[in-house]
C-alpha positions in Angstrom: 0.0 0.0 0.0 1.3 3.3 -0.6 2.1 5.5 1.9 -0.1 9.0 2.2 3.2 11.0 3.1 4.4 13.5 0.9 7.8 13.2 -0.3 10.4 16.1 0.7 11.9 18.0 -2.5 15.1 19.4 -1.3 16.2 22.3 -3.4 19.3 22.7 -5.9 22.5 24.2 -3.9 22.4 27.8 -3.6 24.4 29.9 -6.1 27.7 31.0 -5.0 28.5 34.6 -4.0 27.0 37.8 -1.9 24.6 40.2 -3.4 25.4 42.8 -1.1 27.7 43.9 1.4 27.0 43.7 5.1 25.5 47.2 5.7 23.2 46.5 2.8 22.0 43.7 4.3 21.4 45.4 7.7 18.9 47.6 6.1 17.4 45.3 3.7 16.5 43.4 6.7 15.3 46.4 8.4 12.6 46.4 5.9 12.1 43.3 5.9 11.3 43.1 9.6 9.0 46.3 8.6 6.6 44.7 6.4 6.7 41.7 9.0 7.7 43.0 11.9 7.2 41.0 15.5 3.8 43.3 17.4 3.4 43.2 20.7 1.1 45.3 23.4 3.1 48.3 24.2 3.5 47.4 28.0 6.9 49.6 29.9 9.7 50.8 26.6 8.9 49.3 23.7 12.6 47.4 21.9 13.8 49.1 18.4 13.1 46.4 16.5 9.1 45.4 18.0 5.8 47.5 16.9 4.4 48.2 20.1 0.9 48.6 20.1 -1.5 50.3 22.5 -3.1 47.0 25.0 -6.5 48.1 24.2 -5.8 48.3 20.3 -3.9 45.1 20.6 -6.8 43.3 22.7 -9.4 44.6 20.4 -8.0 43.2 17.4 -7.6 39.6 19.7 -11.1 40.3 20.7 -12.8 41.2 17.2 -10.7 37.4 16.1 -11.9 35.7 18.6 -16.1 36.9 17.7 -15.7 36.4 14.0 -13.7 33.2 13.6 -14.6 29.6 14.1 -12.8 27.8 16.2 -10.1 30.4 17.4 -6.8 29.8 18.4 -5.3 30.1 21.6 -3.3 32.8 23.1 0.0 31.3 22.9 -0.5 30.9 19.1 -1.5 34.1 18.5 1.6 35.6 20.5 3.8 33.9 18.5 2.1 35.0 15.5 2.4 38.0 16.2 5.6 38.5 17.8 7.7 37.0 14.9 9.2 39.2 13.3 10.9 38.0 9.2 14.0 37.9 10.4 13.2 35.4 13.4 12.3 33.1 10.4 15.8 30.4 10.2 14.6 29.8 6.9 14.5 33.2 5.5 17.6 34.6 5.4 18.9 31.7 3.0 16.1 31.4 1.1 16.4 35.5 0.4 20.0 35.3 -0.7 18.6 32.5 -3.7 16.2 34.9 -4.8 18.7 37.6 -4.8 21.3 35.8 -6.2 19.2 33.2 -8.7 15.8 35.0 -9.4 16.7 38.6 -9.0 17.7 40.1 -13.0 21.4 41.7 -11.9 20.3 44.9 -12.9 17.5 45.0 -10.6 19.6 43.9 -7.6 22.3 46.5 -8.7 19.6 49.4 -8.3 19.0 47.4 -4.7 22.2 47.9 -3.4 22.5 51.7 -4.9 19.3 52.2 -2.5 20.2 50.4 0.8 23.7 52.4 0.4 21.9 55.8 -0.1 20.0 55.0 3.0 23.0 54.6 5.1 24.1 58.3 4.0 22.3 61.1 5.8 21.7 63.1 2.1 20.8 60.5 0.3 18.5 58.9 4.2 17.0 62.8 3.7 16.4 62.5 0.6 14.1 59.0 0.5 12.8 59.3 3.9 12.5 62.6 5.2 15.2 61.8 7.9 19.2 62.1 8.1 18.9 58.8 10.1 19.9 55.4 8.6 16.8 53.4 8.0 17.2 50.5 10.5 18.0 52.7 13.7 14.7 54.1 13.5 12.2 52.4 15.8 9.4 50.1 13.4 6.8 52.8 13.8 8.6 55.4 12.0 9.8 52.9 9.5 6.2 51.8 8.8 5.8 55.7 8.0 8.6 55.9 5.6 7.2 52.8 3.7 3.9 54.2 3.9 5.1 57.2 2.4 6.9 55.4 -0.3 4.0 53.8 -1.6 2.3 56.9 -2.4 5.1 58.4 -3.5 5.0 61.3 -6.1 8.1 59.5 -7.7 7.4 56.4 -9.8 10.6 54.7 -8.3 9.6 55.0 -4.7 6.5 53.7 -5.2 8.2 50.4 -7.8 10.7 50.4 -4.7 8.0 50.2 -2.0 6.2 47.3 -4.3 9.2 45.1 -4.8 10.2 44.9 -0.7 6.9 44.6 0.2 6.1 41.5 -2.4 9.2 40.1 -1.6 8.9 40.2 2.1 5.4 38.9 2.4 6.1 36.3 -0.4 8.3 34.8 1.8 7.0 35.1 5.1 4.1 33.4 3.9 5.5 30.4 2.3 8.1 30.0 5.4 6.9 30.8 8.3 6.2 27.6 11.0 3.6 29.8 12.8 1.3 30.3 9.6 -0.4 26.9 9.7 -1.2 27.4 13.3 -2.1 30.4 13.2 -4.0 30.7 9.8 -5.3 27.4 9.9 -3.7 26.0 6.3 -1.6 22.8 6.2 1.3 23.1 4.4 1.9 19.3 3.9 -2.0 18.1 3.7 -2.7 14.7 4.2 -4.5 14.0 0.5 -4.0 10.1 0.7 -1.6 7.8 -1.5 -0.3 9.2 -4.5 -2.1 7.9 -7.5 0.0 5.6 -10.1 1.4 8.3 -12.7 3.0 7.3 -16.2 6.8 6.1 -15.9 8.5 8.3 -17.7 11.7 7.3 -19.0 14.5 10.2 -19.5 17.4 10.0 -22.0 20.7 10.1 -19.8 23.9 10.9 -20.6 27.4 9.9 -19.6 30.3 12.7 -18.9 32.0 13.6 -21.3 34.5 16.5 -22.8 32.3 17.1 -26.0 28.6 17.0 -26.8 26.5 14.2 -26.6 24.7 13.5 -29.9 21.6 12.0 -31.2 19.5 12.3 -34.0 15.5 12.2 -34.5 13.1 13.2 -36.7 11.3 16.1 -34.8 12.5 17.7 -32.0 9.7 19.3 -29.5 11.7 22.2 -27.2 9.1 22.6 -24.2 6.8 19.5 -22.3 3.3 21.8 -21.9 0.2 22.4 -22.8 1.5 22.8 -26.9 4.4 20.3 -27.0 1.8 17.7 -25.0 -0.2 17.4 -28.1 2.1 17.8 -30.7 4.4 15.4 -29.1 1.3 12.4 -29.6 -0.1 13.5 -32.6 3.8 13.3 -34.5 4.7 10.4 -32.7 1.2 8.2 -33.3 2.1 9.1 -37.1 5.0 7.2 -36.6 7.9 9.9 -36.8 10.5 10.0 -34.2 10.0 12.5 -31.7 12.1 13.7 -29.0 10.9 16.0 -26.2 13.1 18.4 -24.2 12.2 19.8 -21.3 14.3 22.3 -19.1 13.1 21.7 -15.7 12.3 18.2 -14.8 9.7 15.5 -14.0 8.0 15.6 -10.1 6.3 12.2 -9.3 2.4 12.1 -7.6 5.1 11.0 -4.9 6.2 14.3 -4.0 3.0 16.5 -5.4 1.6 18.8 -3.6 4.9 20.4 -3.0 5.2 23.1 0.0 4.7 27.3 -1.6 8.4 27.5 -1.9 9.8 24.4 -3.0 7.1 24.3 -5.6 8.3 28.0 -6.5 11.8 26.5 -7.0 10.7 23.2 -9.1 7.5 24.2 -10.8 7.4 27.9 -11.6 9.6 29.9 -14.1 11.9 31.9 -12.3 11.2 30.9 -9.0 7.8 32.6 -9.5 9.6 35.8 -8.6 9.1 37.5 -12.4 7.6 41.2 -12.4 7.5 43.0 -15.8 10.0 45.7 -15.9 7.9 48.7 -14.0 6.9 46.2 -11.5 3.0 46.9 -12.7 2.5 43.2 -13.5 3.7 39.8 -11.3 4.3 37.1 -14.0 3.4 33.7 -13.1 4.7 31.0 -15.3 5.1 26.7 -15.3 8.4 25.6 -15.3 8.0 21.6 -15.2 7.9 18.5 -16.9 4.1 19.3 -17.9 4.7 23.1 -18.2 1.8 25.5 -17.1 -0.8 22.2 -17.6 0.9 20.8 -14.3 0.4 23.7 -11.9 -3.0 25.5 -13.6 -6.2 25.5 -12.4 -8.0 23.0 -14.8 -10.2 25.5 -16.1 -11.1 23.9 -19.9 -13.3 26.8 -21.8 -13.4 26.9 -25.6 -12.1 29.9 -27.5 -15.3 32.6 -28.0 -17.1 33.1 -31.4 -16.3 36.6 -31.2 -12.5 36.1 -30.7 -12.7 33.8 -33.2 -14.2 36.1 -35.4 -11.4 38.6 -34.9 -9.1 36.5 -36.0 -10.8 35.3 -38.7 -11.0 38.8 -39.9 -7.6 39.5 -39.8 -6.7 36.5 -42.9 -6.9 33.9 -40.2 -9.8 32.3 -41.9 -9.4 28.9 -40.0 -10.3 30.2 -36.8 -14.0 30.6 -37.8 -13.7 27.1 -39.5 -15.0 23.2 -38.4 -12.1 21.9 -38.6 -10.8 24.5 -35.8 -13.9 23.6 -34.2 -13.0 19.8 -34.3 -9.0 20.8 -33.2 -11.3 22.1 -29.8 -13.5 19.0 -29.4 -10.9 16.4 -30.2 -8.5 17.8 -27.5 -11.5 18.2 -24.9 -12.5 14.9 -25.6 -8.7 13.2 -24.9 -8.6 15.2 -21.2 -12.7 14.2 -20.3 -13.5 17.8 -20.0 -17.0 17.9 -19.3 -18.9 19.3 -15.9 -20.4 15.9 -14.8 -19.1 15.5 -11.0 -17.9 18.7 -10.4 -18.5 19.8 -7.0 -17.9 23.4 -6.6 -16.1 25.0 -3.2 -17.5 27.7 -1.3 -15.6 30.5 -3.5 -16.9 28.9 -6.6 -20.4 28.9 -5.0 -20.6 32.8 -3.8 -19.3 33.6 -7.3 -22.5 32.1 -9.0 -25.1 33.0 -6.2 -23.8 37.0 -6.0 -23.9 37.3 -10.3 -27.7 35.6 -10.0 -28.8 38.1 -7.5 -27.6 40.9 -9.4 -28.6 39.2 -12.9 -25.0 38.8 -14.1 -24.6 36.2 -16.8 -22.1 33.6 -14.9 -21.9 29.4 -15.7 -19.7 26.6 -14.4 -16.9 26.2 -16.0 -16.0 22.8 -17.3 -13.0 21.0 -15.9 -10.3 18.3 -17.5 -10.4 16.1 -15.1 -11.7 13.2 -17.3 -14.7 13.2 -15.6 -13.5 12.9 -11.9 -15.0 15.3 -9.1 -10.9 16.6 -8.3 -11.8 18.3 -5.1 -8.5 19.4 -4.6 -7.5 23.0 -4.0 -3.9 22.1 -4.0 -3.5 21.3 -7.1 -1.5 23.8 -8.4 1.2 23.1 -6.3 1.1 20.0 -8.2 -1.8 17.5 -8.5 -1.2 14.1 -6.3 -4.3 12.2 -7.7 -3.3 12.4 -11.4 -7.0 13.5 -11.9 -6.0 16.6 -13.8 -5.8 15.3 -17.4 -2.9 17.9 -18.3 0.4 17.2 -20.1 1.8 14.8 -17.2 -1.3 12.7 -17.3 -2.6 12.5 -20.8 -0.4 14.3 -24.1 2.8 13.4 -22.9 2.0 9.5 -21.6 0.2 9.2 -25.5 3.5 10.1 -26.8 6.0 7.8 -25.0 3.5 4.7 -25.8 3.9 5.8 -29.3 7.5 5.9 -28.8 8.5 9.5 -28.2 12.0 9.9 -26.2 12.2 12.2 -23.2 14.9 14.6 -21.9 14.4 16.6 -18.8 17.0 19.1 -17.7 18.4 20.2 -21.0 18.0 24.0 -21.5 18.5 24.2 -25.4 20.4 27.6 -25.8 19.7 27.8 -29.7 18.6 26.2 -33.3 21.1 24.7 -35.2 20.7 26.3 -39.0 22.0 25.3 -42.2 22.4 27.4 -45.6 21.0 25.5 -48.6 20.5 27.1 -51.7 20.2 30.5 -50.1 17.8 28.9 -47.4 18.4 29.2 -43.9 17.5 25.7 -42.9 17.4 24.4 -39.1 18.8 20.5 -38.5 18.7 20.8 -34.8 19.2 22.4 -31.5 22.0 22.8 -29.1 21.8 22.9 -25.5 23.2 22.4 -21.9 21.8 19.3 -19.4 21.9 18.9 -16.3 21.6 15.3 -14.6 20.3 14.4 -11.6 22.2 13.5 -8.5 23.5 10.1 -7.7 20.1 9.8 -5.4 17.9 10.8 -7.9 17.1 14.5 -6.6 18.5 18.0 -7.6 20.1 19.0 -4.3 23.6 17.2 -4.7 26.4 18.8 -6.1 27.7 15.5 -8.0 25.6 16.3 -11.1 26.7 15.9 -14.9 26.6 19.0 -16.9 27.5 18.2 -20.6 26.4 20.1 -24.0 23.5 18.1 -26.0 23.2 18.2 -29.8 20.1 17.3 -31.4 20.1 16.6 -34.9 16.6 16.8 -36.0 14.6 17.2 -39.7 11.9 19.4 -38.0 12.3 21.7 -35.1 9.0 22.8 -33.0 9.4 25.5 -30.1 7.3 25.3 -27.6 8.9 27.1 -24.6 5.8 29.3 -24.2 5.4 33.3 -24.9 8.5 33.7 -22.5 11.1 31.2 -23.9 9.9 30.6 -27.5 11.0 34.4 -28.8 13.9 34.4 -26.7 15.0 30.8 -28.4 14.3 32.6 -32.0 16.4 35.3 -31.5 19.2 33.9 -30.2 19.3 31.6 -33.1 19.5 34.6 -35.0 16.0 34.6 -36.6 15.4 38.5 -37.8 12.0 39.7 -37.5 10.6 42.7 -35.7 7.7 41.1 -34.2 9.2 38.4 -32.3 8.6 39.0 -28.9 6.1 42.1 -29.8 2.2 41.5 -29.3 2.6 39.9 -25.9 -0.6 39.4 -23.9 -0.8 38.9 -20.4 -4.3 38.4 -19.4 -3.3 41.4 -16.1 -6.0 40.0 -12.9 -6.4 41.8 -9.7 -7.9 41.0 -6.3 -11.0 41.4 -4.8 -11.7 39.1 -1.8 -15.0 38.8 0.4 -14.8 37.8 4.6 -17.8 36.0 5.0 -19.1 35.1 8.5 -19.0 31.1 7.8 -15.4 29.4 8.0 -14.9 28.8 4.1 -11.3 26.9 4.3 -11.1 28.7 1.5 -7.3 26.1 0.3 -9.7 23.2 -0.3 -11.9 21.8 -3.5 -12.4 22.5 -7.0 -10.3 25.9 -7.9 -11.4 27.6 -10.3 -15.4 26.2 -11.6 -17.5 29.3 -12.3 -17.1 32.5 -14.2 -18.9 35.8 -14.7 -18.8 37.1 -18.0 -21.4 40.3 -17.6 -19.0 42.7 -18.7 -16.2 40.6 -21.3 -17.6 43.3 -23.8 -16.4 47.0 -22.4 -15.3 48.4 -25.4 -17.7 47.1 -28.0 -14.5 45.4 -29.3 -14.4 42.2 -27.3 -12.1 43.5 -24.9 -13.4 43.8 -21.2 -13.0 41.6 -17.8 -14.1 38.0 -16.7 -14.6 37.2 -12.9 -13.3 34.2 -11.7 -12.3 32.0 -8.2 -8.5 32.1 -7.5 -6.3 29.7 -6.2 -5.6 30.2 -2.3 -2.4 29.2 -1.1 -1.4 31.9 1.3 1.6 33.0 -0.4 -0.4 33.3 -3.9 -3.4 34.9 -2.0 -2.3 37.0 0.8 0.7 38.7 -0.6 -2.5 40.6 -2.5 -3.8 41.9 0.9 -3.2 46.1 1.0 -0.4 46.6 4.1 -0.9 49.3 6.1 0.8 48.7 9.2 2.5 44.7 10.5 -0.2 44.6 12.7 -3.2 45.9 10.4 -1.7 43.3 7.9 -1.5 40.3 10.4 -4.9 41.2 11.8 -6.7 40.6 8.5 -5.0 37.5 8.0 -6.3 36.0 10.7 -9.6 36.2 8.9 -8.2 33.8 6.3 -10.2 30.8 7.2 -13.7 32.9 6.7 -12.2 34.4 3.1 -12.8 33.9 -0.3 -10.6 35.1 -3.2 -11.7 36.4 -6.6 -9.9 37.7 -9.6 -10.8 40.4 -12.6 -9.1 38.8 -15.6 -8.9 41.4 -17.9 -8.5 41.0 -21.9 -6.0 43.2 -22.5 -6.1 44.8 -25.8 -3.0 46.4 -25.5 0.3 44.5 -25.5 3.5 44.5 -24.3 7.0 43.2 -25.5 9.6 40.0 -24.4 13.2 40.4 -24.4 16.6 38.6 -23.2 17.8 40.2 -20.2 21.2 41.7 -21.2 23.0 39.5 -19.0 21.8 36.3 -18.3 20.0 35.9 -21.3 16.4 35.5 -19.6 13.1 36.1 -20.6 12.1 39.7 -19.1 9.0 41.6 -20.1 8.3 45.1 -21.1 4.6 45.7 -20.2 2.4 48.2 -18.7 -1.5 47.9 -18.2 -2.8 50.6 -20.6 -5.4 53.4 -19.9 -8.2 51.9 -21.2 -7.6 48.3 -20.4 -7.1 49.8 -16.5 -10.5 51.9 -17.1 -11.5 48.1 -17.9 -10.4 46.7 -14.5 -11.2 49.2 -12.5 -14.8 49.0 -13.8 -14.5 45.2 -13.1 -12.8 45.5 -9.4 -16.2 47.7 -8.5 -18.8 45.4 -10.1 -17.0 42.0 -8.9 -17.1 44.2 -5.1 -21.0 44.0 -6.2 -21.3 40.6 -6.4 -19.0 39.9 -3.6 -21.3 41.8 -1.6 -24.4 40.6 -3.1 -23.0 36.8 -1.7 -22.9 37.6 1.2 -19.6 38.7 2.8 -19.8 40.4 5.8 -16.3 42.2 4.4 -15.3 43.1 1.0 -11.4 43.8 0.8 -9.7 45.0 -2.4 -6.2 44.1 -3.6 -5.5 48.3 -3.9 -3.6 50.6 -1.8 -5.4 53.4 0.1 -8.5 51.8 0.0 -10.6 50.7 3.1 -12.5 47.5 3.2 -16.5 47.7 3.5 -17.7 46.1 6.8 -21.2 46.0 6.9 -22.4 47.9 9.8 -23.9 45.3 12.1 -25.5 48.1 14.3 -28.7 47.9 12.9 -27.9 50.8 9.9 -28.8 49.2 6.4 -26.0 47.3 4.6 -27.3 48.0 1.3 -27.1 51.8 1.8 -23.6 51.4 3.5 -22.4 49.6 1.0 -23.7 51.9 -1.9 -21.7 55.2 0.2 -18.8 52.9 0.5 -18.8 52.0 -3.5 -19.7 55.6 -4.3 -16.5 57.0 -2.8 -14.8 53.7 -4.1 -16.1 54.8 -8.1 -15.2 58.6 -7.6 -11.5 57.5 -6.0 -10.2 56.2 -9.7 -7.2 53.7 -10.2 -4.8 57.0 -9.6 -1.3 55.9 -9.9 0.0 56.5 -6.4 -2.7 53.8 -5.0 -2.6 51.5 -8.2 -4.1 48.1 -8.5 -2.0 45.4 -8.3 -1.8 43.2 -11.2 -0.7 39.4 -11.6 -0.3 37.1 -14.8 -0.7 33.6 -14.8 -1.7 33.9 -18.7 1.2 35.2 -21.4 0.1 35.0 -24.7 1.2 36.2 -28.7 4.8 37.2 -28.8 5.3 34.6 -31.5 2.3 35.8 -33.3 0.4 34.3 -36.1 -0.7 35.9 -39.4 -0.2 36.6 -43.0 2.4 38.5 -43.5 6.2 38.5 -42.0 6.0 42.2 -41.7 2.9 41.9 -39.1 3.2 38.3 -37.2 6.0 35.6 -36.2 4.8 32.3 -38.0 2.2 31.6 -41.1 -1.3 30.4 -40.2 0.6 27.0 -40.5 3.0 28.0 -37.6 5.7 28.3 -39.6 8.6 30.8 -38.5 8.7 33.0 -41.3 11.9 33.7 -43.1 13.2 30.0 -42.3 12.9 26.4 -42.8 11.8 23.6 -40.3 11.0 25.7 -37.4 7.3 25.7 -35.9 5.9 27.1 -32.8 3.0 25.4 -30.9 2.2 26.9 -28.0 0.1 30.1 -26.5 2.7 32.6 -28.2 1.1 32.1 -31.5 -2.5 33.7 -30.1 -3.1 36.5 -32.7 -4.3 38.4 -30.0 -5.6 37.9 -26.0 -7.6 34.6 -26.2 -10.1 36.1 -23.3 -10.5 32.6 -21.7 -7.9 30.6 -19.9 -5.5 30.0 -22.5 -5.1 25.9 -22.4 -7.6 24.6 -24.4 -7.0 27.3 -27.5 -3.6 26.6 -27.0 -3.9 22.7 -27.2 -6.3 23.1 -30.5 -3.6 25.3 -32.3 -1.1 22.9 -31.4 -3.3 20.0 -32.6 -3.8 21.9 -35.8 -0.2 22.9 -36.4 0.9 19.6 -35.6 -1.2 17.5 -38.0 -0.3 19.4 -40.4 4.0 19.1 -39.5 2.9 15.5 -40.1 1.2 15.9 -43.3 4.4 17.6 -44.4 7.0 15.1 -43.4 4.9 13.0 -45.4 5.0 14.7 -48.5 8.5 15.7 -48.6 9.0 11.8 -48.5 7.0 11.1 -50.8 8.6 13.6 -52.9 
């Protein structure tokens, strides 16, 4: 029988090095212990580095807890909640220097140390704080002032500054602090049973050795998700040698759900630390053996009539097509998408209840779960049950029965190109791998590292909208658009306190939507509603900070709360680029005037419906912004509420108290069309301007797909793929 335990996934060694000198890190811990700093009742002088509180504000915070939550917890739990302070964290300090050094781009960290080194100077300590004195020997109540101050800053930077600290230092607070579970009420390591029997993947190894290995296929897939899935079975079951590379590797049932930060490190791009380049946008990526279908939310819709119209209009004629159509039911039908024993949560439920009082247009959203309930709110931390019917459990399982080879841990750095007859030509791709350890794991330092050639007829990216422009032009593919027309699909917070204890981590994540207002502009473009995943590090972090003990306070409500997303689609795009340096995605975006007219019409209609559900509280993810209470003194909610969303309409998404946008959807910076001098690849996926190279994944969308992107995605892929096969076949038959 198998064991319920979760297997431990210990993380890769630390880089080597320091990112900052040790005053610098004196006063980035400071802040640190700021945003998280240890509160305690202000009883005889208060210490430097504690937020003393008034006893009665303290006790009526305790006391308001104790009324409004189930099953409290006792004192000695809440003082060490609230008492712990970042830095008392043995976890944190470590864990910060591999963000700094690993995640951090250098540039970024550079401007880091430029500030924590003007703040031990009293001009430059005047200049960002108001005071001549260094940051960290002011007592936590004036440095909760100075951050304050910061985020409404007049200057742009002080206010990108004030984001990135504060992100960072709940982030991690969240995902590593002991006295969360406790106090919170969320298990970290649940207890979801045995694992379920996944496939057994078989990986392609390699010995060490002075030059690169070599081997030689007929079409090589760079990238294991949601695109290379399907193409990877349909090229394979047509009897063509496939081999699929993946640069992050394979995570058994075994060890799924992973804990918030090792599934950071093993299953998210980046370390899920990637902001666009004005820190408007937190971009939220797969990086797995299974890609983005091993950590999304299962959500299966079908692309809209009217996107499909708009690209249809723009030459993309097979968009409004049946065969398109069939590309969208064949792939459903492989994953058992359907709604039949779906059970939705409490989030899912209040979504669907407040849109039918109000007479919003909302449905259930099907799942691909091939037809099993998948209660499980974990799953995005990796799904134990093998239930979800992405990649990992379906596309990729197809293709190694039809004899597709495997490599995880190879980051291919480039396409191999040939000239013939004036034709630039790819045979290949060239990369770096990575073994194991000699236990299996990623944590030893006895690992092979060894260049990879792949000789290969066909080539088909599909890194995603990050990688797959990046891989193009470092192969030295010219085109103006690559990495233009990226879509990101920007969401923000709205979350409803509701007087029942939710558990808000468990069940079905994401199984209704409201789609009143998907139509703003008359042009298609305008917001969805939707549940959200809630893990408290992917959650909470969203929760306006005011003060450490205002912050800590409301999450103590987190067993009574629901979360809820505006998904915006964004008519606007942005642009991905390789970092300078390392040679890393990085992304140029920023939410534009009237797609943020567009959410902030959406953050005060989805407050609507949060309120029409029920909530006894409705909190927004903006700064500056009170949460409504309802009154509970006898005064009528409805007419509070209308007051508070009055003042909330005429406040406007002002700069200096922006909403906070996150990105678990990047689309189009490989885009499709008709012409070289407006997309990225031919309506066949193609890669203009070459030969052999293909892209199946989301960065083909013409445009925002307005839905969660997976099932488009998988159609496209199924389209572009058949028709890779129906190529090889003619060139050998020619």
């Amino acid at each position: 029988m198998s064991s319920s335990k979760i297997l431990g996934s210990p993380l890769p060694p630390t880089p080597e090095g320091d990112p900052f000198t040790p005053l610098q890190w004196t006063t980035f811990l400071a802040i640190a212990d700021t945003f998280i700093a240890s509160v305690r009742p202000a009883v005889g002088p208060g210490n430097l580095d504690e937020r003393c509180v008034p006893g009665h504000e303290y006790e009526n915070a305790i006391g308001e807890y104790r009324s409004s939550v189930a099953d409290a917890v006792d004192d000695a739990v809440l003082e060490r909640y609230f008492g712990e302070k970042l830095t008392d964290v043995d976890a944190f300090q470590p864990l910060l220097r591999r963000v700094l050094l690993e995640y951090v781009k250098p540039d970024v960290a550079s401007r880091m140390g430029v500030l924590l080194d003007l703040l031990n100077t009293r001009a430059g300590s005047l200049l960002i704080t108001g005071y001549t004195t260094p940051f960290q020997l002011h007592p936590v109540s004036t440095r909760e002032l100075i951050l304050v101050g910061w985020r409404a800053s007049a200057l742009p930077l002080l206010r990108r500054i004030y984001k990135s600290f504060s992100n960072l230092s709940k982030t991690l607070w969240l995902k590593i602090s002991p006295n969360i579970e406790p106090a919170l009420g969320f298990p970290q390591v649940p207890d979801l049973g045995p694992p379920a029997k996944g496939y057994d993947f078989e990986f392609l190894k390699f010995p060490t050795g002075s030059v690169p290995a070599e081997l030689e296929t007929d079409v090589v897939i760079v990238g294991s998700g949601c695109g290379g899935g399907v193409a990877a079975k349909n090229i394979a079951e047509a009897g063509h040698r496939v081999v699929v590379v993946e640069k992050a590797y394979y995570q058994s049932p075994a060890q799924l759900p992973m804990t918030e930060f090792s599934a950071a490190v093993h299953m998210f791009e980046n370390g899920q630390i990637l902001p666009s380049d004005n820190g408007s946008v937190s971009v939220v990526a797969g990086s797995t053996w299974g890609g983005g279908g091993s950590v999304n939310w299962s959500a299966s819709l079908q692309t809209q009539g009217f996107v499909r119209r708009e690209w249809a209009s723009g030459g993309l004629e097979f968009f409004e097509s049946e065969e398109f159509q069939k590309c969208l039911d064949r792939v459903c039908e492989r994953m058992g998408v359907s709604t039949a024993y779906l059970e939705h949560n409490h989030g899912n439920r209040m979504l669907l209840e407040g849109s039918r009082r109000l007479g919003y247009h909302a449905y259930t959203v099907p799942q691909n779960t091939g037809g099993k309930k998948h209660h499980d709110g974990y799953c995005t931390l990796g799904c134990r049950s093998c239930e979800k019917q992405g990649p990992v459990n379906s596309w990729l399982p197809d293709a190694a029965r039809a004899g597709a080879k495997a490599i995880e841990g190879l980051r291919i750095e480039e396409i191999i190109f040939e000239d013939r007859k004036g034709a630039k030509v790819a045979v290949g791709v060239k990369g770096k791998w990575a073994s194991r350890d000699v236990n299996g794991g990623l944590d030893g330092k006895e690992r092979i590292v060894r260049d990879v050639v792949i000789r290969a007829k066909k080539v088909v990216l599909s890194a995603g909208t990050l990688w797959s422009p990046i891989l193009l032009l470092k192969s030295g593919v010219k085109n103006s658009n690559i990495g233009r027309n990226a879509h990101l699909h920007p969401a923000t917070w709205v979350f409803g306190v509701y007087s029942e204890e939710v558990r808000p981590w468990e069940g079905a994540i994401l199984t209704s939507v409201c789609t009143e207002f998907e139509n703003l502009d008359g042009q298609g473009h305008g917001v969805k509603f939707e549940c959200a995943a809630m893990p408290p590090s992917m959650a909470l972090t969203n929760i306006p900070w005011n003060s450490s003990h205002a912050y800590k306070t409301t999450l103590l409500k987190y067993r009574h709360m629901n979360g809820f997303i505006v998904l915006v689609r964004d008519r606007d795009p942005g642009v991905v680029y390789p970092d300078p340096v390392t040679g890393t995605p990085r992304i140029k975006y920023t939410v534009s005037e009237l797609d943020l007219g567009h959410a902030w019409e959406g953050v005060c209609e989805l407050a609507k419906v949060v309120f029409r559900s029920g909530a006894r509280e409705v909190h927004l993810g903006m700064d500056g912004v009170k949460p409504f209470l309802r009154p509970g003194n006898g005064e009528d909610d409805d007419q509070a509420f209308r007051a508070w969303l009055s003042a909330l309409q005429n406040k406007s998404p002002h700069p200096r108290y922006s909403l906070p946008f996150a990105t678990a959807h990047q689309m189009g910076s490989c885009r499709m069309g008709t012409s070289p001098q407006s997309s990225v690849v031919d309506p066949d996926g193609k890669v203009w301007g070459v030969d052999g190279v293909y892209v199946c994944d989301a960065s083909v969308f013409p445009s925002a797909s307005g839905v969660n992107p997976m099932i488009t995605n998988m159609a496209i892929a199924d389209w572009i793929s058949k028709g890779l096969v129906r190529e090889i076949g003619e060139e050998k038959e020619g």
